[in-house]
C-alpha positions as CSV (number, residue, x, y, z in Angstrom):
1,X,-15.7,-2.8,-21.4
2,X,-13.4,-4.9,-20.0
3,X,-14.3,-8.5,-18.3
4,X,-12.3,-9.4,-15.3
5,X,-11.5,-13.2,-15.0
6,X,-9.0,-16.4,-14.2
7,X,-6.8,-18.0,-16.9
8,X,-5.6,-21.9,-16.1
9,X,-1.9,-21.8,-15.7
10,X,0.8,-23.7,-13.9
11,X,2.4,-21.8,-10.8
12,X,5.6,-21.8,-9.4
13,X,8.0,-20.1,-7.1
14,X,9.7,-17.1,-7.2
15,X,13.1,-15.7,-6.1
16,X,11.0,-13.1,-4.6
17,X,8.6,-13.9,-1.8
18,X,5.5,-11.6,-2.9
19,X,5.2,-12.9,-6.4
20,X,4.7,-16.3,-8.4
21,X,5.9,-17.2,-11.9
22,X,3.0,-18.0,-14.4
23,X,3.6,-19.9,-17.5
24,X,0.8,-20.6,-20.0
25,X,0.8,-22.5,-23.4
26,X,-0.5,-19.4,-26.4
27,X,-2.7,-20.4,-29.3
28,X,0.0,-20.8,-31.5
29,X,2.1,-23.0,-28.4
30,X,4.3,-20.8,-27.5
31,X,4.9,-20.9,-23.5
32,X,5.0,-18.3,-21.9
33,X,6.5,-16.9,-18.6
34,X,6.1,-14.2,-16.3
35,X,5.6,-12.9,-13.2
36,X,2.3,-12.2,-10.4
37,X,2.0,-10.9,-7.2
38,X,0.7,-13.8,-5.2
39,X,-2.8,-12.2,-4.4
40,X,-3.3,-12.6,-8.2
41,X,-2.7,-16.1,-8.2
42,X,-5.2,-19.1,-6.5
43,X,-4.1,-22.9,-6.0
44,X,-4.4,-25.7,-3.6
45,X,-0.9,-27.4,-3.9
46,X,2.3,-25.8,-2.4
47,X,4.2,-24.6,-5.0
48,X,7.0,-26.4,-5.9
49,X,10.4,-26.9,-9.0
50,X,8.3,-28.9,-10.7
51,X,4.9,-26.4,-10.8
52,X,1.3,-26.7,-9.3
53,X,-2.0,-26.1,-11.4
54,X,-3.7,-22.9,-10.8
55,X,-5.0,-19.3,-11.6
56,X,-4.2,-16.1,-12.7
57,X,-6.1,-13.4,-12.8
58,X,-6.3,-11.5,-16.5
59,X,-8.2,-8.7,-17.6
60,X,-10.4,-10.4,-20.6
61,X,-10.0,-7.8,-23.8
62,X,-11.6,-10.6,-26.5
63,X,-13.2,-13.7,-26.0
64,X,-14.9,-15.4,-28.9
65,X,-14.9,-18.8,-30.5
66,X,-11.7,-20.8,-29.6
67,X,-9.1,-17.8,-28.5
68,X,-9.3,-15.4,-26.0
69,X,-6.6,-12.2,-25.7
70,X,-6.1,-11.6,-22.0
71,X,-4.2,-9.1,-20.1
72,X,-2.0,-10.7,-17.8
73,X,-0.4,-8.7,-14.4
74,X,2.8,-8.3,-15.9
75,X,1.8,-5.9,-18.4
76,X,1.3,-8.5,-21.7
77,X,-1.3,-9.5,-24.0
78,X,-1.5,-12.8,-25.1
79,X,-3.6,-14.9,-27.0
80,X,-4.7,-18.0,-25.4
81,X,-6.9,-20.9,-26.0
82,X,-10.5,-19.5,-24.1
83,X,-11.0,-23.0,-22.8
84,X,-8.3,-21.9,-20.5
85,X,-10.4,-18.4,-19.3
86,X,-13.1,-18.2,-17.1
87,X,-14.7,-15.0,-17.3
88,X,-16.1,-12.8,-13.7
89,X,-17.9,-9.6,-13.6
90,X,-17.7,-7.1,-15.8
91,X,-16.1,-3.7,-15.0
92,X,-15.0,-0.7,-17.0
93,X,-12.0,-0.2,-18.6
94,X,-11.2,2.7,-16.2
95,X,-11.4,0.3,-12.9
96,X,-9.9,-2.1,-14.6
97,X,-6.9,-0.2,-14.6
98,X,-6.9,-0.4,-10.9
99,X,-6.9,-3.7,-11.2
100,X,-3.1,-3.9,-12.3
């Protein structure tokens, strides 16, 4: 099974009107980069240059201990520090899929 959940993540604009750029610090602080539709995305601030604290949402694969690995929408798998996850419902890995 796969759990459906949010990862903490600074948010900022895109060139592109119907998506937001992601980045997120991995467990071995890397940052990384990418790219979300914005109904994948929550956050109170407008975005702006300079980023606004927020949410993605990830398809949780492992969560344990101090690292999670988490799908994120633009197709990657990182691992992150789970402080960072918060964890929904719990679907299967088939509607998960649909997810994307």
């Amino acid at each position: 099974m796969t759990m459906c959940g949010q990862m903490e993540c600074k948010l900022y604009p895109s060139a592109f009107s119907g998506e937001v750029v992601f980045q997120v610090n991995t467990i071995n602080n890397q940052s990384y980069e990418g790219v979300a539709p914005k109904h994948y995305v929550t956050y109170d601030a407008q975005l702006t240059r300079n980023g606004v604290n927020g949410q993605v949402k990830v398809r949780v694969l492992v969560s344990g201990g101090k690292e999670a690995r988490v799908y994120v929408p633009d197709g990657q798998i990182l691992s992150v520090s789970a402080d960072k996850v918060y964890v929904g419902r719990t679907v299967k890995a088939k509607q998960a899929r649909r997810l994307k």
